[in-house]
C-alpha positions in Angstrom: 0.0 0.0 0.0 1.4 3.3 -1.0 1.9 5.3 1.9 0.2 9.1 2.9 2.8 11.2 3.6 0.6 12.8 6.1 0.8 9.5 8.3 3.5 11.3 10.3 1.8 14.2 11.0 -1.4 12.3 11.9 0.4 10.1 14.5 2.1 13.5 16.0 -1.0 15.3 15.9 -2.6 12.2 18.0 -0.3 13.1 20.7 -0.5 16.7 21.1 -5.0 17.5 20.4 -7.9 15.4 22.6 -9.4 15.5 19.5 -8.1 15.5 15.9 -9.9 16.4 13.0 -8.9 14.6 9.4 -11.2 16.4 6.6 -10.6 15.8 3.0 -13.0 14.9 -0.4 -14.8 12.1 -0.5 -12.8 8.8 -1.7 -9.6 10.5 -0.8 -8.5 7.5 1.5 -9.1 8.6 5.3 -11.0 5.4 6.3 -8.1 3.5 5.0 -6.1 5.9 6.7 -7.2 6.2 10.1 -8.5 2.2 10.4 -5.1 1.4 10.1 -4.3 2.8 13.6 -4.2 0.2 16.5 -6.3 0.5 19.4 -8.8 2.4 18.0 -12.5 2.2 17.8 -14.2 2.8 14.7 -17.6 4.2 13.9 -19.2 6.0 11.0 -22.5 8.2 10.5 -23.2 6.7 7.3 -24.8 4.0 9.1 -28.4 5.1 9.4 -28.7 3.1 12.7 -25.5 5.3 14.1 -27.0 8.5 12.7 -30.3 8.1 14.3 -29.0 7.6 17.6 -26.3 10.5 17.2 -29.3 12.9 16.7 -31.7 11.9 19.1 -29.4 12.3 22.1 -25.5 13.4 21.2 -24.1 13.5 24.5 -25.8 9.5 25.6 -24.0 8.7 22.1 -21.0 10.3 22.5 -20.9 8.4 26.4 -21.6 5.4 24.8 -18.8 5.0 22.6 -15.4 3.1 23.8 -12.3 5.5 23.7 -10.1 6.4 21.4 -13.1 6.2 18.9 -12.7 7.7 15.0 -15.8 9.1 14.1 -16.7 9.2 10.4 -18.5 11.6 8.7 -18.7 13.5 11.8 -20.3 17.0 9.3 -23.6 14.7 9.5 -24.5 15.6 13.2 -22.2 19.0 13.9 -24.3 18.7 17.6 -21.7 16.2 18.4 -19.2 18.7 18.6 -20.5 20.6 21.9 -20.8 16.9 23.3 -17.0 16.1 22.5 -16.4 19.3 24.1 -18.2 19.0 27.0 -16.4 15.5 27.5 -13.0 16.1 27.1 -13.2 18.9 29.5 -13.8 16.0 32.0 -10.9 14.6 30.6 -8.4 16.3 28.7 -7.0 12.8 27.1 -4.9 13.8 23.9 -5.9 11.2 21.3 -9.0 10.7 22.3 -11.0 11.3 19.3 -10.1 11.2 15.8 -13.0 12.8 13.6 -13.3 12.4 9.8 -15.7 13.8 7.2 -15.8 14.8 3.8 -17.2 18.2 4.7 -14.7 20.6 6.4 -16.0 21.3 10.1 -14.3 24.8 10.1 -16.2 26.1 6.9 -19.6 25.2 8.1 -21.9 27.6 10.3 -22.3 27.3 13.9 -19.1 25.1 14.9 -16.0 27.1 14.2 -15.7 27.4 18.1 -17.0 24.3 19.1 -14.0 22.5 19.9 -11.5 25.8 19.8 -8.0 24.8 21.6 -9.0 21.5 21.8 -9.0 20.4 17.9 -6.0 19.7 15.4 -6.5 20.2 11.9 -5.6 18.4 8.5 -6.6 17.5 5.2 -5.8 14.4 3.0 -5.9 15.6 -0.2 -5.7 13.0 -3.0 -2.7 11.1 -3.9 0.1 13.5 -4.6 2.5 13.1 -7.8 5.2 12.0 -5.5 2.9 10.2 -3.2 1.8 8.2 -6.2 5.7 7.0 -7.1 6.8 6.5 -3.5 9.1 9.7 -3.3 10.0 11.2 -0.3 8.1 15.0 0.6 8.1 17.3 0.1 8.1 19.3 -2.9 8.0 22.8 -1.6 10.8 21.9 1.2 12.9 21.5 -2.3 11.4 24.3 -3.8 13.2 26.4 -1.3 16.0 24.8 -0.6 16.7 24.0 -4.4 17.2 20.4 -4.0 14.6 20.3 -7.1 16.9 21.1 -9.8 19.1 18.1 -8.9 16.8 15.4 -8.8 16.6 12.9 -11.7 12.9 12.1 -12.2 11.5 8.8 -12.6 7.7 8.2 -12.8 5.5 5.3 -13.1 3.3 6.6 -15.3 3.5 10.2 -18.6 2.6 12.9 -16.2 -0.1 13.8 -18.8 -1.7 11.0 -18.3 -1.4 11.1 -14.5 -3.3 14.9 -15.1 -6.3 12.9 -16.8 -6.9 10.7 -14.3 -6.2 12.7 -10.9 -5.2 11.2 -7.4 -8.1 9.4 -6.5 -6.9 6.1 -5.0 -9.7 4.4 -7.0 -8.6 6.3 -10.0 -5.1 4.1 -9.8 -6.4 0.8 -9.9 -8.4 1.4 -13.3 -6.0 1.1 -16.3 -8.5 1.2 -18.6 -10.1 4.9 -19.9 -13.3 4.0 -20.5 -13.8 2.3 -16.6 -11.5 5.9 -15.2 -14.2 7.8 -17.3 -17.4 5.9 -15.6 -15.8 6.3 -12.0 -15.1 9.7 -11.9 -18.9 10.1 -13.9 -20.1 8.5 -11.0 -17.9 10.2 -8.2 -19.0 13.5 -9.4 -23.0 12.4 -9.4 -22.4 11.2 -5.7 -20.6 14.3 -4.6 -23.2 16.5 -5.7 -26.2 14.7 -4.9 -24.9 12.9 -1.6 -22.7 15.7 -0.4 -23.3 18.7 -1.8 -27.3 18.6 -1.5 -27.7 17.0 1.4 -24.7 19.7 3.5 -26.8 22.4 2.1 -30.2 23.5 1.4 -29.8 24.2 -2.4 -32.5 25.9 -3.7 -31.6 26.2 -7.4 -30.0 22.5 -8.0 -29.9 23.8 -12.2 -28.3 26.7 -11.0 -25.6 25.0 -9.2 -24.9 22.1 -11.6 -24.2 25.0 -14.0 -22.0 26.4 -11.6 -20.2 23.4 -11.0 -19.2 23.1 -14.9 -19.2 26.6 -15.8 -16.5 26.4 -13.2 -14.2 23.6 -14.3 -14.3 25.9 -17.8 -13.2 28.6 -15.7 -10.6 27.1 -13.7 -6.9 28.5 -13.4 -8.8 32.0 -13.9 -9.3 34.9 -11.9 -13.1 34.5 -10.4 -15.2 37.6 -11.5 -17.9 37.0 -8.8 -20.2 39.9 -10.8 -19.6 38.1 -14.0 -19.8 35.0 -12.8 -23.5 35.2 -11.7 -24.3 37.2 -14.5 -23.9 34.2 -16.8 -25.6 31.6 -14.1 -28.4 34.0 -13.3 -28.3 33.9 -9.7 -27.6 36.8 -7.0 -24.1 37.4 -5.4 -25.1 36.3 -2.0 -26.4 32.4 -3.6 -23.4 32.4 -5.5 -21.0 33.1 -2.5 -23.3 30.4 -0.5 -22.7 28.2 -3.3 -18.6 28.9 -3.8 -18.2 28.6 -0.2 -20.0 25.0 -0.8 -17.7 23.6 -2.6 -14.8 25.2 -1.0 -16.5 23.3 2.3 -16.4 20.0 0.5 -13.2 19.9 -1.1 -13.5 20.5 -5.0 -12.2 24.1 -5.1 -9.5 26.5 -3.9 -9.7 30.4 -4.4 -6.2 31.9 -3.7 -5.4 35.3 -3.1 -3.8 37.9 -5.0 -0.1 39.0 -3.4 0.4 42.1 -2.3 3.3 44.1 -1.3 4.6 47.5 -0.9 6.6 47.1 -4.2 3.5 45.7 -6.0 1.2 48.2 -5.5 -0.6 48.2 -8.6 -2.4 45.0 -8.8 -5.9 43.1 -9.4 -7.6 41.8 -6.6 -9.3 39.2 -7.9 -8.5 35.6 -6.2 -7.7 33.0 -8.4 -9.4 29.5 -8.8 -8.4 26.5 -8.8 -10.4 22.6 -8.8 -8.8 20.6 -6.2 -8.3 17.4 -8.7 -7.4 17.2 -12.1 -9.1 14.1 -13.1 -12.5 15.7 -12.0 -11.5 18.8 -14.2 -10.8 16.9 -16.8 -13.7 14.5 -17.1 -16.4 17.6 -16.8 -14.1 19.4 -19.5 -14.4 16.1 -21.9 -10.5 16.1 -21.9 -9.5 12.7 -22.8 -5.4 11.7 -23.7 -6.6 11.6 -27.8 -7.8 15.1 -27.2 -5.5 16.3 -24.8 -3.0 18.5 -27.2 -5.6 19.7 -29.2 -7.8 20.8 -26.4 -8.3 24.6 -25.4 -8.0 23.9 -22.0 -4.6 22.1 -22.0 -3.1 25.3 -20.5 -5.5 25.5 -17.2 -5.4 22.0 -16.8 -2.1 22.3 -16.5 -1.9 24.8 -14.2 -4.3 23.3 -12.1 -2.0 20.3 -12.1 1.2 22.4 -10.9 -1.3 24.1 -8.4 -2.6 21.0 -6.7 1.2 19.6 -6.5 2.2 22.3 -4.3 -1.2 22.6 -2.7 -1.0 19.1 -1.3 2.6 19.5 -0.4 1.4 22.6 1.4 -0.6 20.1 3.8 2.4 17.8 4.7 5.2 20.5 5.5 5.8 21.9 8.7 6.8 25.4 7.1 4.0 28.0 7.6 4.1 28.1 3.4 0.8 30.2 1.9 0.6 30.3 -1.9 -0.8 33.2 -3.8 -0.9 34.7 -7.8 0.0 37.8 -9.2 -1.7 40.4 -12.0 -0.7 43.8 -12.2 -3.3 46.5 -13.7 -0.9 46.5 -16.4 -1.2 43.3 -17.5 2.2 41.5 -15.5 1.1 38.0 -14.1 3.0 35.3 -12.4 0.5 32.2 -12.3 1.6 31.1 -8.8 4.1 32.6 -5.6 4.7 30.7 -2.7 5.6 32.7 0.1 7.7 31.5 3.4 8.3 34.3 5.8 10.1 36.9 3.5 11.3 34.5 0.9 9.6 34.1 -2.0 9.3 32.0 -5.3 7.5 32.5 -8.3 6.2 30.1 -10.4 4.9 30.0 -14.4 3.5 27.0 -15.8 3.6 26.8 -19.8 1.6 23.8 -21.5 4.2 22.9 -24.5 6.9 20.9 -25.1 9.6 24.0 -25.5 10.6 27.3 -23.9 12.3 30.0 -24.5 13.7 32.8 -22.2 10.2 34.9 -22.9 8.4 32.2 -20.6 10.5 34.4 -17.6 9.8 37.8 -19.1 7.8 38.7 -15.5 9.6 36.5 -13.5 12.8 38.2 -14.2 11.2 42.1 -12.8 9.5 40.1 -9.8 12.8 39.2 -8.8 14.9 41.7 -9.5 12.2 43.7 -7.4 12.2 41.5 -4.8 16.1 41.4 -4.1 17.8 38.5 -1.4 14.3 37.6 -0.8 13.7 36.0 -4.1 14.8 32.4 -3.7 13.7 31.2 -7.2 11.6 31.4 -10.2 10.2 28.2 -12.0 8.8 27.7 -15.1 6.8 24.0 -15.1 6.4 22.9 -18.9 5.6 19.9 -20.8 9.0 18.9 -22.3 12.2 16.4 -21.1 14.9 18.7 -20.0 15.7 21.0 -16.9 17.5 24.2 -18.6 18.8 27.0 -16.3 18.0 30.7 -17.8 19.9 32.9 -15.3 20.5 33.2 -12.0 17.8 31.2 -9.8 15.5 30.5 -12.9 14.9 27.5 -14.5 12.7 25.7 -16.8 12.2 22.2 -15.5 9.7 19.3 -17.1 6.2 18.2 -14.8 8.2 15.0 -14.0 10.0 17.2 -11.6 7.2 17.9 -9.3 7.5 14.1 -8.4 
């Protein structure tokens, strides 16, 4: 079994909350995870017998249950939370609980402070690239220190075709297209119906299908809110409700525009991203016959290089925070990751050859930016890394892995 390279942080985490909370997509692997963990008790609120008895009294339920417990899809019944609370008050046991869910606790309404100072955090995202060929993390720890350029790649499978089918675990045992195509069909079905319908009271289901796809054309784009529900025909306030949705269950990521004192002159907008490829690509029709001739090979592939460092963002132990950049006059850097005062910027350039123009706003950024400009990427779809000047390089996809 491949193995999460959040497994460390998990056990660590274990040791240090009472209660731990492990959020992530549906079918990203955390009941494989956490069930693998000795000693514990497991239960899950997808049981309908379970869920019952949750809601008609959460503190009996909660009293009931043998400790350390995992409780799964804990979003179901949020009332458990002020019952957790209340008990490990009585005793402050860290490990005590380990609570799962495919909904993230800290995005919905009413139990942000539930379990305040009491709860760690994570995410499994889905299988990283380097997750995926048994490489060690982490990929923006080598970023930074620029162990990246001297790697030698070696993946088990084109990194093209690794973008059309995504990191879901299931997505790695089907070889076949046609059976990848029919699962992800599915998983999408099941997110929206089981998930996204049931978390929230949706009163325009068209409206939010249309959304959901007008999205995925979207993605890798700055998100004009106004325009946005323009198109859909909804109000600002149901499209926020709706945005924040899917932020809450996993299949989107807005991030911010940088901002400095030397960058004063830029666009607010934040930038967004689907979480997983293979969903982006098998709502855009993307398949591997149509993947070079496809107008959206360029934000799938930036949505690739984005999910990359936004799942190594989950494993490090640097406080890392990724960001983009456009300038009111038209300079844009698709992605900077930021650690303290040091900075990287990368670009991310869907062909098989570069030339120095890919760094033409790299090169300002870091000329602006001085000692504290540790490196500037460019991510594209050919064989060979190539140095451009000082701290820039081009380097091949493979290298992410």
């Amino acid at each position: 079994m491949l193995k999460r390279h959040i497994q460390n942080l998990l056990n660590d985490y274990l040791k240090l909350f009472p209660a731990v909370w492990l959020g992530g997509a549906r079918q990203t692997g955390k009941s494989t995870l956490v069930m693998a963990l000795p000693d514990y008790h497991y239960v899950t609120l997808d049981d309908i017998t379970l869920y019952m008895a949750a809601q008609d009294s959460p503190q009996t339920f909660i009293q009931s249950l043998p400790k350390p417990v995992i409780i799964d899809e804990i979003q179901r019944v949020p009332e458990l939370l002020l019952a957790i609370k209340q008990d490990i008050d009585l005793n402050r046991q860290n490990g005590r609980y380990l609570l799962t869910g495919s909904a993230n606790l800290l995005g919905m309404k009413n139990v942000q402070d539930s379990l305040a100072g009491r709860l760690g955090v994570l995410e499994l995202t889905p299988f990283s690239l380097r997750e995926l060929n048994n490489h060690k993390p982490n990929l923006l720890d080598d970023l930074f220190n620029g162990a990246i350029t001297q790697q030698t790649p070696t993946l088990d499978k084109p990194v093209i075709e690794q973008m059309l089918s995504g990191g879901y675990p299931e997505m790695q045992t089907l070889t076949q297209p046609r059976l990848q195509k029919l699962w992800m069909g599915a998983y999408i079905t099941t997110y929206i119906e089981r998930d996204a319908f049931n978390l929230a009271e949706i009163r325009k289901k068209d409206a939010f299908y249309r959304l959901y796809h007008i999205l995925a054309s979207r993605s890798a784009n700055l998100l004009n809110k106004a325009s946005l529900a323009r198109d859909i025909g909804i109000s600002a306030a149901l499209l926020d409700d709706y945005l924040a949705l899917l932020q809450t269950t996993y299949q989107i990521e807005l991030v911010s525009a940088y901002w400095d004192n030397l960058t004063k002159r830029h666009v607010k907008m934040p930038k967004l991203f689907f979480m997983d490829t293979g969903v982006l690509c098998n709502m855009l029709q993307v398949s591997l016959d149509s993947f070079w001739q496809s107008p959206y090979r360029g934000l799938i592939t930036e949505n690739f290089v984005f999910s990359e460092l936004y799942r190594a963002k989950q494993t490090t132990l640097e406080l890392t925070e990724l960001y983009h950049l456009r300038t009111s006059d038209q300079k844009e850097i698709d992605l900077i990751i930021q650690r303290g005062l040091q900075t990287i910027g990368i670009e991310v350039k869907a062909s098989s050859q570069i030339d120095a123009s890919a760094f033409k706003h790299l090169k300002p950024f870091a000329e602006t930016l001085g000692d504290n400009f540790k490196g500037g990427y460019v991510f594209y779809l050919g064989d060979h890394a190539v140095q451009f000047g000082d701290k820039l390089w081009a380097l091949p996809m493979a290298y992410l892995g």
